[in-house]
C-alpha positions as CSV (number, residue, x, y, z in Angstrom):
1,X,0.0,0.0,0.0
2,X,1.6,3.1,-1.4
3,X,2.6,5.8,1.5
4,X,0.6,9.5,1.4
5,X,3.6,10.6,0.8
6,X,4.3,8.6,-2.3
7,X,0.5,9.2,-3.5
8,X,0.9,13.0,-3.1
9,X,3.8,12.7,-5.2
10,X,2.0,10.9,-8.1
11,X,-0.8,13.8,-7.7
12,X,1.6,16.4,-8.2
13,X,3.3,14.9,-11.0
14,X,0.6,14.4,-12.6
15,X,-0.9,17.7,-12.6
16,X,2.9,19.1,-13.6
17,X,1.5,18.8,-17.4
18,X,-1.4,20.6,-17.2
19,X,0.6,23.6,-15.2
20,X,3.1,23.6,-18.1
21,X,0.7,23.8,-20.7
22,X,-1.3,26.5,-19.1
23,X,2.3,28.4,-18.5
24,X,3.2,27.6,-22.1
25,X,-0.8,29.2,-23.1
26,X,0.3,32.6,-21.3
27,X,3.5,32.6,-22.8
28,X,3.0,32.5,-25.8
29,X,-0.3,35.1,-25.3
30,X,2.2,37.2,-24.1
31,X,4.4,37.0,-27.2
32,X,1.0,38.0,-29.1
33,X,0.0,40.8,-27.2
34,X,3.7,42.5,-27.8
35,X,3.7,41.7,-31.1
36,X,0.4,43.9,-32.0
37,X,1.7,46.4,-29.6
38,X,4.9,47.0,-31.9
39,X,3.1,46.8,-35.2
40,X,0.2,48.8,-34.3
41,X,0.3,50.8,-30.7
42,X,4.2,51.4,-31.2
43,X,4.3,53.3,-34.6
44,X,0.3,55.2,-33.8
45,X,2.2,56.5,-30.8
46,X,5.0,57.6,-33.0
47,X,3.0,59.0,-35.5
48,X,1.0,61.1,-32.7
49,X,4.2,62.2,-31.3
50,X,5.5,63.5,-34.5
51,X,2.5,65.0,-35.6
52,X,2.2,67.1,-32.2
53,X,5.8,67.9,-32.3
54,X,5.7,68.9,-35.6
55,X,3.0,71.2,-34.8
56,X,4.4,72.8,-31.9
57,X,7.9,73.4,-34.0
58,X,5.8,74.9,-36.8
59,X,4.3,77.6,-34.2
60,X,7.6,78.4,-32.5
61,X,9.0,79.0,-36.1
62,X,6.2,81.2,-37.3
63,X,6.1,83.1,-33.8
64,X,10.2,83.4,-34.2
65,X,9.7,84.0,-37.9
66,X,6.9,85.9,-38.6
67,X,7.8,90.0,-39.2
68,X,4.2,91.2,-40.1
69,X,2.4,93.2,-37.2
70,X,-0.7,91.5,-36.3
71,X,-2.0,94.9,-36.1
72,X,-3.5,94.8,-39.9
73,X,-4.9,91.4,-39.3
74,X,-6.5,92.4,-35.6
75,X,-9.5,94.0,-37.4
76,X,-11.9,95.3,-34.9
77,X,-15.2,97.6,-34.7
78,X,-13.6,99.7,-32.2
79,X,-15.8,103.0,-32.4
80,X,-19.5,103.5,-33.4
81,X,-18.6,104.5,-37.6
82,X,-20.4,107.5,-39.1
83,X,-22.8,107.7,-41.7
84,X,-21.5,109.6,-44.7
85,X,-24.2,108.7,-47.0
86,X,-27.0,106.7,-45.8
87,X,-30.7,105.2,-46.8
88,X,-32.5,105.4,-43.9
89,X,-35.8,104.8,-45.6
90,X,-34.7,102.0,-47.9
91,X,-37.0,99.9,-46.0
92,X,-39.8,101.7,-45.2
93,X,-43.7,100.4,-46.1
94,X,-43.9,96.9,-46.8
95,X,-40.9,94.7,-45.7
96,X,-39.0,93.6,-48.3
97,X,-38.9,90.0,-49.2
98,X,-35.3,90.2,-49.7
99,X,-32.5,92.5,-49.2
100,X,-29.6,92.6,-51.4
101,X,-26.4,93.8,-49.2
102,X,-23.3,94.2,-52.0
103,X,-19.9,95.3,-50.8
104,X,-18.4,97.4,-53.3
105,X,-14.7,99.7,-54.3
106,X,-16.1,103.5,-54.2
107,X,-14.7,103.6,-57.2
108,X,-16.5,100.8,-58.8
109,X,-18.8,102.9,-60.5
110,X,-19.0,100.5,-63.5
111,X,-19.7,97.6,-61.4
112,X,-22.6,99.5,-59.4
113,X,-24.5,100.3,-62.9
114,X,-24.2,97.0,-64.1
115,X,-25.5,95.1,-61.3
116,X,-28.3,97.6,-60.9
117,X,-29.6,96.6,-64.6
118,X,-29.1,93.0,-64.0
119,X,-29.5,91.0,-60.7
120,X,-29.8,93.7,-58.3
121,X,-32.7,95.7,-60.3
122,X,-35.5,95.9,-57.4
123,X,-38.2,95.5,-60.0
124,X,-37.2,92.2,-61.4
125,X,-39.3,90.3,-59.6
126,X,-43.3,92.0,-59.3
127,X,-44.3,89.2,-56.7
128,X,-41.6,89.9,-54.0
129,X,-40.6,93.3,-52.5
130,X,-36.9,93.4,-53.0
131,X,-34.4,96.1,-52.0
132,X,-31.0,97.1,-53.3
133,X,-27.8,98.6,-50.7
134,X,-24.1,99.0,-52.1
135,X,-21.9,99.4,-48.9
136,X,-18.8,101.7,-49.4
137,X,-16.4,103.0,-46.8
138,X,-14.1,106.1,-47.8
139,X,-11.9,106.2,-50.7
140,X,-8.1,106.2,-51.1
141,X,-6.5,109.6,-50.2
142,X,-5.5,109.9,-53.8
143,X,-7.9,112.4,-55.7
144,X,-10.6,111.1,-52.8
145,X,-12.4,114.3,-52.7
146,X,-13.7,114.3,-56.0
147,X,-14.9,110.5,-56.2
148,X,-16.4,111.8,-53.3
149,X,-18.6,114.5,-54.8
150,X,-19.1,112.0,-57.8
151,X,-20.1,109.3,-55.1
152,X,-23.0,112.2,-53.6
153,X,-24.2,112.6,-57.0
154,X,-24.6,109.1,-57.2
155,X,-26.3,108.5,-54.3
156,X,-29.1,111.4,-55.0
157,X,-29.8,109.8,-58.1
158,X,-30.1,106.5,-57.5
159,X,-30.7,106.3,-53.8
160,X,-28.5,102.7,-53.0
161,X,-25.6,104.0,-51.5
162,X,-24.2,103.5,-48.1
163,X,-21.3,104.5,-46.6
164,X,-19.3,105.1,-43.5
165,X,-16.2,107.0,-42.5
166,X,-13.4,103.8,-42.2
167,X,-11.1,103.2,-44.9
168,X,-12.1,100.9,-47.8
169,X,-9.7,98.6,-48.1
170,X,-9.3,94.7,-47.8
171,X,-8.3,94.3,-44.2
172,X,-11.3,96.3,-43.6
173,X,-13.6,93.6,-44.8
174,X,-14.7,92.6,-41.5
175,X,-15.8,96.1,-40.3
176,X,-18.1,96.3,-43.7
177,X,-19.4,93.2,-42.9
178,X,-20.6,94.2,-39.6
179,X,-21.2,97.9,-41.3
180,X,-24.4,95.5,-43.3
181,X,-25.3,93.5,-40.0
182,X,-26.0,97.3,-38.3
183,X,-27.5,98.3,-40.8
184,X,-29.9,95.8,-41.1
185,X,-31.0,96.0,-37.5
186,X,-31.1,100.1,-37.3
187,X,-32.9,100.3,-40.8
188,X,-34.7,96.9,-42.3
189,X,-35.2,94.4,-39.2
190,X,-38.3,93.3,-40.5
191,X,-37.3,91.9,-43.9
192,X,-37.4,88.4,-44.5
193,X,-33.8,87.5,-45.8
194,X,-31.2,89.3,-46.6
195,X,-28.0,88.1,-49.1
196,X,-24.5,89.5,-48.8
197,X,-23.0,89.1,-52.6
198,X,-20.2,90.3,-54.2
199,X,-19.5,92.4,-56.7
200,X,-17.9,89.7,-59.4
201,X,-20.9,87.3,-58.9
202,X,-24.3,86.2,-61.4
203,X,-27.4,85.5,-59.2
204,X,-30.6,84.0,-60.3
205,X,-32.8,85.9,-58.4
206,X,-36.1,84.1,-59.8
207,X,-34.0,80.7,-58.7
208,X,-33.1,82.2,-55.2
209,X,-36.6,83.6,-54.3
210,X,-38.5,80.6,-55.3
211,X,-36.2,78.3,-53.5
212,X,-36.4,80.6,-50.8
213,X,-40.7,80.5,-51.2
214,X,-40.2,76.9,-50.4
215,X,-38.7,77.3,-46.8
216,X,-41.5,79.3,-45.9
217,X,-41.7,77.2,-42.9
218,X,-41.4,79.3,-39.6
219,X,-38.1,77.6,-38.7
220,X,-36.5,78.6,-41.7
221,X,-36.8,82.4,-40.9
222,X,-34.9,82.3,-37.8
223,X,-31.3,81.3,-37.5
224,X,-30.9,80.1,-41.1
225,X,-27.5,81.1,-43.2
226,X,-27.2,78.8,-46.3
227,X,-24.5,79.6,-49.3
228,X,-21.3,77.3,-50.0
229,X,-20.4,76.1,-46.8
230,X,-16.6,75.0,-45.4
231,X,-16.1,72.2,-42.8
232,X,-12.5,72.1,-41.5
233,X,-11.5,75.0,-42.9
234,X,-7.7,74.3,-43.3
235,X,-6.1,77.7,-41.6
236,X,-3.4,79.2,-44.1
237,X,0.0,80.3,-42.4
238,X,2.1,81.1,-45.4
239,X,3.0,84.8,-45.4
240,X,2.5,85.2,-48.9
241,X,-1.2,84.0,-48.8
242,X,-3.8,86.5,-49.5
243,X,-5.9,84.5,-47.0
244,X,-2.6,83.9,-44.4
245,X,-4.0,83.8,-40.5
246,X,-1.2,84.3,-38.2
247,X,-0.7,82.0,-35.3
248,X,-0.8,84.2,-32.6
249,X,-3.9,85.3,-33.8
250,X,-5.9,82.3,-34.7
251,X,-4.3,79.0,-33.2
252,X,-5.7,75.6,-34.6
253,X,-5.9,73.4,-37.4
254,X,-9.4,74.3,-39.3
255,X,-12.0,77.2,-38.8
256,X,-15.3,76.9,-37.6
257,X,-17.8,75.6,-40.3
258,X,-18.6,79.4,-42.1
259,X,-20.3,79.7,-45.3
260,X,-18.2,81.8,-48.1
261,X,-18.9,85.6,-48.5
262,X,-18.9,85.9,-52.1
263,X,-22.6,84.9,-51.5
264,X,-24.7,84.0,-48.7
265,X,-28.3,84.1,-47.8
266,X,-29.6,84.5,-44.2
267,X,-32.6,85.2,-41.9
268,X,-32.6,88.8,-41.0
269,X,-33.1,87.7,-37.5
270,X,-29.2,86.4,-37.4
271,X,-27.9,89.7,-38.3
272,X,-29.0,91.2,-34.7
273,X,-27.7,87.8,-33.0
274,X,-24.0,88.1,-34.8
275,X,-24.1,91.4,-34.0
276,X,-24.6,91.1,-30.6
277,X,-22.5,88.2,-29.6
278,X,-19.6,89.8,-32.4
279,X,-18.5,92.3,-28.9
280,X,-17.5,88.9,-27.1
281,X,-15.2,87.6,-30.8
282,X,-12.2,88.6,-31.0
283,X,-12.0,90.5,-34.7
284,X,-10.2,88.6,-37.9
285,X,-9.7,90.1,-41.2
286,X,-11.0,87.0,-43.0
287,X,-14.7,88.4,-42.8
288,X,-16.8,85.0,-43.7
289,X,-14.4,83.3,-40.9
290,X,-15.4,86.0,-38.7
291,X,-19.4,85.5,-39.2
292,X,-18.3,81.6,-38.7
293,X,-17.0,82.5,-35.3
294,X,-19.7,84.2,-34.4
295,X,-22.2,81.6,-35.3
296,X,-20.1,79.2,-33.9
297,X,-20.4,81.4,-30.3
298,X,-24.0,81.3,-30.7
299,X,-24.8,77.3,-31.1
300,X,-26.0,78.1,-34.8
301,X,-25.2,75.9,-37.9
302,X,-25.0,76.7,-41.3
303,X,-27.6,75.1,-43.5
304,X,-25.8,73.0,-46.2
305,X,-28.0,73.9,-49.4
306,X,-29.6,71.1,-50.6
307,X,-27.7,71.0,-54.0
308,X,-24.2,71.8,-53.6
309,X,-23.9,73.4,-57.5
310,X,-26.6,76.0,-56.3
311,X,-23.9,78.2,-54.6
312,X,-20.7,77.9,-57.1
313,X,-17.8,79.8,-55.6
314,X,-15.6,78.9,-59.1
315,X,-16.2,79.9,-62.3
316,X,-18.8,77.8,-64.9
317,X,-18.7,77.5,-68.4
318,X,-22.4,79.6,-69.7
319,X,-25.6,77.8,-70.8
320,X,-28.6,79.1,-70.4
321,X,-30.3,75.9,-69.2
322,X,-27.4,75.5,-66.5
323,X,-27.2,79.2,-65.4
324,X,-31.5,79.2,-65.3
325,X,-30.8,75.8,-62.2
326,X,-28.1,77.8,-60.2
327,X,-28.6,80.7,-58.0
328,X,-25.4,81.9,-58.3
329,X,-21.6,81.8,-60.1
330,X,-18.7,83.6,-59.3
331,X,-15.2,85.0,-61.3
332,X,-17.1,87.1,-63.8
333,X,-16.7,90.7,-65.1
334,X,-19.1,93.3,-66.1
335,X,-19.4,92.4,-69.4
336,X,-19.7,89.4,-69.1
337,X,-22.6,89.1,-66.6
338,X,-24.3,91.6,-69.0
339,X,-24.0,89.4,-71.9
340,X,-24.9,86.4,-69.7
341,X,-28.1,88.2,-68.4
342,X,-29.6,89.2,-71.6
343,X,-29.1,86.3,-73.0
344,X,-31.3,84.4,-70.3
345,X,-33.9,87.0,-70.3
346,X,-34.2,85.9,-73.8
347,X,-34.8,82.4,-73.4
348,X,-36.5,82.5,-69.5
349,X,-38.8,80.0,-70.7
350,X,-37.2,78.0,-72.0
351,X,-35.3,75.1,-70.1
């Protein structure tokens, strides 16, 4: 009869397999576990490291680098502008349906007249009450006194013309911007919408106001901006950008979602609201970055159109049956949206 010893000997011996293979199971676990660690964790960690390193050496070198004074680019609305020439009574009556607010060069004269017998005649559609404002700020110091006078004449005889006393320049962009959204609130809160278009651009305004007809929903006059709209904006920091945002200015990697300012259309209920909260954002010179900001500071989204050709911020090749779908293009000079917009009054009915 076999001792307990010699039995409890047998029993571990016997259970010495087992432990081995289990041990050999965790071992080789192990190995696993470290191998996906260096082929995936390892080189993501890297990657992540580089990447924010990289980033943080690009600032330093820009901040060490960069000999342009922020002051041009720290565009602000430091002081309530004056009025020079103003429309105080644009509005008056009936609100209008739509209110077209075009930023424009005092000296642009050309551009003014040809937009006024185009797209921004107020009588070109009888069903809507639409309304007409070119925004100016004060000409170069160069022969400025007589564009001036010319600019008064203008204004008496046409009765579209607003300006204020800041200089007119591109930096300045920003402060016009905010020059419509004032203006809108002190003179023509009760419109419907208002669109803030440039000078280079076609718009379809029987397009526009129909699509515009079909949002007649109450939600979509209150907090709605629509137009070509950016997501992850990538931020430019190459000095010799037109659209270069210092560091120290703007840190990040993309912009708010903002929609483009060649050509946007909003609720006039928005302009009051970026207004407002625009004394709490601190001022950029890229103006439709700006309005992004401030839309971003008040919770409100930009409404993605619901065909993405409707708002084209590059240039299109003319037909009248493409031109008659979109509400507007952009790149295109005097002549040419002349040409364009007789044509298509010629054939309106037909595409």
């Amino acid at each position: 009869m076999p001792s307990s010893r010699t039995t409890m000997l047998a029993s571990k011996n016997a259970s010495l397999p087992n432990s081995q293979a289990q041990s050999r199971r965790k071992h080789h676990q192990a190995i696993i576990h470290i191998r996906l660690l260096k082929k995936w964790l390892f080189p993501l960690i890297l990657v992540l490291t580089s990447s924010f390193l990289l980033q943080i050496f690009s600032r330093v070198h820009i901040m060490l680098q960069d000999p342009i004074s922020l002051d041009i680019y720290n565009i602000a609305y430091p002081r309530p502008y004056n009025y020079i020439l103003n429309e105080p009574q644009k509005c008056s009556g009936q609100p209008p349906f739509l209110v077209l607010m075009i930023p424009v060069a005092p000296e642009n004269r050309k551009v003014r007249d040809v937009i006024r017998e185009t797209w921004g005649d107020e009588n070109s559609m009888p069903t809507v009450k639409i309304r007409r404002i070119f925004y100016l700020g004060l000409p170069s110091q160069d022969g400025s006194g007589g564009l001036q006078e010319d600019l008064r004449r203008e204004s008496r005889w046409h009765h579209d013309l607003v300006q204020k006393d800041f200089q007119d320049t591109y930096f300045n962009l920003t402060i016009k911007t905010m020059m419509i959204m004032d203006w809108l609130v002190s003179y023509c809160s009760k419109a419907s919408y208002a669109m803030k278009i440039d000078t280079d651009m076609f718009l379809n305004v029987d397009t526009l106001v129909n699509k515009l007809l079909q949002l007649q929903a109450p939600r979509a006059k209150v907090n709605f901006i629509t137009g070509n709209v950016h997501h992850f904006g990538i931020i430019r920091r190459d000095q010799d950008s037109k659209w270069y945002m210092p560091l120290k200015l703007f840190p990040g990697l993309f912009y708010p979602p903002y929609v483009s300012g060649i050509g946007y259309v909003f609720s006039v209920d928005l302009a009051k609201k970026i207004l407002s909260v625009s004394l709490s954002v601190m001022p950029i010179h890229l103006e439709d970055v700006y309005v992004g900001m401030c839309l971003q500071k008040l919770g409100i989204q930009p409404t993605q159109p619901a065909d993405s050709t409707w708002f084209s911020f590059q240039p299109v090749e003319y037909s009248r049956c493409r031109f008659s779908r979109l509400i507007s293009v952009s790149h295109l000079e005097p002549d040419q949206l002349l040409h364009i917009w007789k044509d298509l009054e010629k054939a309106k009915d037909h595409c």
